[in-house]
C-alpha positions as CSV (number, residue, x, y, z in Angstrom):
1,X,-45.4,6.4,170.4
2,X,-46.6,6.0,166.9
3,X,-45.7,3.2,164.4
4,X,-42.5,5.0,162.6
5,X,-40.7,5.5,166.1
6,X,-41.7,1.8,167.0
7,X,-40.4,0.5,164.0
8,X,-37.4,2.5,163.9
9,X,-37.2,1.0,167.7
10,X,-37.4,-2.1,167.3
11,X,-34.7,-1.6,164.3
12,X,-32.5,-0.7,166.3
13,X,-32.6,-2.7,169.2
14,X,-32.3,-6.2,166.5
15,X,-29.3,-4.4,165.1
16,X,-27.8,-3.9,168.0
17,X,-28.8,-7.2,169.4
18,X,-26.9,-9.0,165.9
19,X,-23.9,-7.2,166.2
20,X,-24.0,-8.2,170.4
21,X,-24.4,-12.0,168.6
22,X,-21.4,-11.1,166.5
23,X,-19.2,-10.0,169.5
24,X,-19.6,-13.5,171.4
25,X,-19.4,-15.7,168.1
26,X,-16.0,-13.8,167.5
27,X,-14.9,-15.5,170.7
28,X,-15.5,-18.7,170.0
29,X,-11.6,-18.8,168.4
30,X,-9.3,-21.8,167.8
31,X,-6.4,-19.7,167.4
32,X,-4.6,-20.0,163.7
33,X,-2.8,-17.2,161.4
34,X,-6.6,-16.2,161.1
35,X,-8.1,-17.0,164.2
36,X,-11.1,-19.8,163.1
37,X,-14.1,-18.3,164.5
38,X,-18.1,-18.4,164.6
39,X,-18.0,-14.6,163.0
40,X,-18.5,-15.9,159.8
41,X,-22.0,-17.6,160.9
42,X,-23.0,-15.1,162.8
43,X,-22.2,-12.1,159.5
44,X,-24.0,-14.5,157.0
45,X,-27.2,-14.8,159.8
46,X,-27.0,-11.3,160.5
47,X,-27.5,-10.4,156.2
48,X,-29.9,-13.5,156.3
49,X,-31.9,-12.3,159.2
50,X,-32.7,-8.8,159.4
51,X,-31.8,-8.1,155.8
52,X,-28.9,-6.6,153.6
53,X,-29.1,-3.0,155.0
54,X,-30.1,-4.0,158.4
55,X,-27.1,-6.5,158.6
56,X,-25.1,-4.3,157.5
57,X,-25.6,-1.9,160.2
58,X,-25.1,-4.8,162.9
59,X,-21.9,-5.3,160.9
60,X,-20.7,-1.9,161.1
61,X,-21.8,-1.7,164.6
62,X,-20.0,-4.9,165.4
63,X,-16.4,-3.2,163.7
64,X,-17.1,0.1,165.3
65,X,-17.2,-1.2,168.8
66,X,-14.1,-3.0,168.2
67,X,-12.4,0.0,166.9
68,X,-13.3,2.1,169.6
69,X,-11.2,-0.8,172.3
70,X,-14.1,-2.7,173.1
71,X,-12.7,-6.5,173.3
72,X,-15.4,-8.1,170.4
73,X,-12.7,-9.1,168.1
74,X,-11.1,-12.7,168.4
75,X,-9.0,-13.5,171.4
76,X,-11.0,-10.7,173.0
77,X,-9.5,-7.9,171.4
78,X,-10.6,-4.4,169.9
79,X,-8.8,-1.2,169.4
80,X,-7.5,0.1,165.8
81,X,-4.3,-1.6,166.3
82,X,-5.8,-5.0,165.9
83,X,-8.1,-3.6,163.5
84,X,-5.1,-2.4,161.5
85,X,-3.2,-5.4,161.8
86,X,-2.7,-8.2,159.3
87,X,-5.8,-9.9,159.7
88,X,-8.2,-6.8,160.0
89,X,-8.8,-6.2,156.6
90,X,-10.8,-9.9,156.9
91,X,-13.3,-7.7,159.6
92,X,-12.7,-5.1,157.6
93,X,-14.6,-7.5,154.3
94,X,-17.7,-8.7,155.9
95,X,-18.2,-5.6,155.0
96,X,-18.0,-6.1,151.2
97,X,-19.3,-9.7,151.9
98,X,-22.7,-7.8,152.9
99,X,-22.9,-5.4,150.0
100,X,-22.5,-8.1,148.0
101,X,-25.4,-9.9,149.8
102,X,-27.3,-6.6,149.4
103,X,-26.9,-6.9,146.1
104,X,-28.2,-10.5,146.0
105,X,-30.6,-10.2,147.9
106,X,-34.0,-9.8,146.1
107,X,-32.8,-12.7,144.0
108,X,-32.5,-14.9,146.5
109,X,-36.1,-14.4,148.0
110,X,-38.5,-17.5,148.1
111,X,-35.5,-19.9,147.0
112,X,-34.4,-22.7,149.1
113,X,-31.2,-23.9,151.5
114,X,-28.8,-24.6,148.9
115,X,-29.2,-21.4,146.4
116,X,-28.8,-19.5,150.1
117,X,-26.0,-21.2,151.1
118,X,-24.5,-21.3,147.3
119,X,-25.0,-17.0,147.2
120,X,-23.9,-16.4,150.8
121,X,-20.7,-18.4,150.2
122,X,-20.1,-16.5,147.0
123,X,-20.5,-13.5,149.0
124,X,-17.8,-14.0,151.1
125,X,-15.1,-13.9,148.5
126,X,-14.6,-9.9,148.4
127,X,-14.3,-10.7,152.4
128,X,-11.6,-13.3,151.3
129,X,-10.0,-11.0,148.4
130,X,-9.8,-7.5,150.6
131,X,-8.3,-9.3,154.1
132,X,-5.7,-11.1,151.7
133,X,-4.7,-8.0,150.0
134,X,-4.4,-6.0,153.6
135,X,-2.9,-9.1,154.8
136,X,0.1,-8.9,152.4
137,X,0.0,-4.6,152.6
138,X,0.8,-4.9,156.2
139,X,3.2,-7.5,155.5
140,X,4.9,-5.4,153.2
141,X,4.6,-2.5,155.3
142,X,6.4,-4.3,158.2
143,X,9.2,-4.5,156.0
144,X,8.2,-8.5,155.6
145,X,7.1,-9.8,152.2
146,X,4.4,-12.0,151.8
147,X,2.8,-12.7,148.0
148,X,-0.7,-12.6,147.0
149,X,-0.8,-16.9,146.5
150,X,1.1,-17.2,149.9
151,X,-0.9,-15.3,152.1
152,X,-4.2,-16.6,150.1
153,X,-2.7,-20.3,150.7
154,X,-2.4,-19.3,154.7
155,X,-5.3,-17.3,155.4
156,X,-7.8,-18.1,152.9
157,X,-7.0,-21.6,151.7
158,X,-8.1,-23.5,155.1
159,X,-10.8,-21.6,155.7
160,X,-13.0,-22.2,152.7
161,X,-14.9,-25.8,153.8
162,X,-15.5,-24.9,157.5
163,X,-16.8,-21.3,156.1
164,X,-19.3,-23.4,153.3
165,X,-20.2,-25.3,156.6
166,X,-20.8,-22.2,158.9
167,X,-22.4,-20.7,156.1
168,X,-24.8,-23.7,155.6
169,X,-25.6,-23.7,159.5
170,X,-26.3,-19.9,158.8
171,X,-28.6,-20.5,156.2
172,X,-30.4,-23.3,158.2
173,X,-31.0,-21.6,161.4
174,X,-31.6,-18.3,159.5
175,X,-34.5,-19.6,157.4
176,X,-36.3,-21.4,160.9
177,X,-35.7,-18.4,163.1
178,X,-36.7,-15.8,160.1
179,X,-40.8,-16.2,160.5
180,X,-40.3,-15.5,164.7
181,X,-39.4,-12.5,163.8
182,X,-41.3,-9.2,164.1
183,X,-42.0,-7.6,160.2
């Protein structure tokens, strides 16, 4: 096997091994209008970890196994119902959260913890800005109406400090477990 298939190997196998991580941080849920989850931890470590295009492919793995029906959404759920549903659009922005990071990224090399944590929390507002507006779009579509600042208030609101603090946690385990792995 030479180096290129190796590489492109081992690639894939820590892609598919994040978006694995993903799937069991998902369920760890405390059920809420958003379900609180370790997702976001596990998105900002994958983006930290293995890189803005890398990450993202994990990411998109993670969605596309839930929208095929396997159960690696919260609550152990999957399908395209649930990825449809009011709070999909919030799956549906970690992938805008790692663009964004992909964007950030060479930037961000050789800082420290707090820059990270600063950038990678910035990062998640597209996350924040596309779930709210599919939140209140399905609303509406159900016939139910739901403003902007209400459904921000519900589903965005108490999410922001335990997201700084998964984020944080992200960063920290992200920047020790970083030089284990293979470059």
């Amino acid at each position: 096997m030479n180096k290129d298939n190796r590489v492109k190997l081992r690639d894939g196998a820590l892609i598919a091994m994040t978006a694995a991580v993903i799937c069991l941080c998902s369920w760890l849920t405390i059920p809420f209008t958003v379900p609180f989850t370790m997702q976001t931890f596990a998105v900002i470590a994958a983006l930290l970890l293995l890189g803005g295009k890398r990450g993202l492919l994990a990411i998109g793995l993670y969605l596309l196994l839930g929208l095929v029906g396997l159960p690696v959404f919260s609550g152990f759920r999957g399908g395209p119902g649930h990825l449809l549903g009011p709070t999909g659009g919030y799956l549906v922005g970690f992938l805008f959260t790692g663009l964004v990071y992909l964007l950030m990224e060479k930037p961000l090399a050789g800082r420290g913890k707090l820059i990270h944590t600063l950038a990678c929390t910035l990062a998640l507002i597209p996350c924040y800005l596309v779930g709210t507006l599919w939140f209140t779009a399905v609303y509406s579509l159900q016939g139910k109406e739901m403003g902007f600042f209400t459904a921000l208030g519900i589903c965005v609101l108490p999410y922001i400090l335990p997201d700084i603090v998964k984020t944080f946690l992200a960063v920290t385990v992200s920047l020790r477990v970083w030089k284990y792995l293979p470059k």
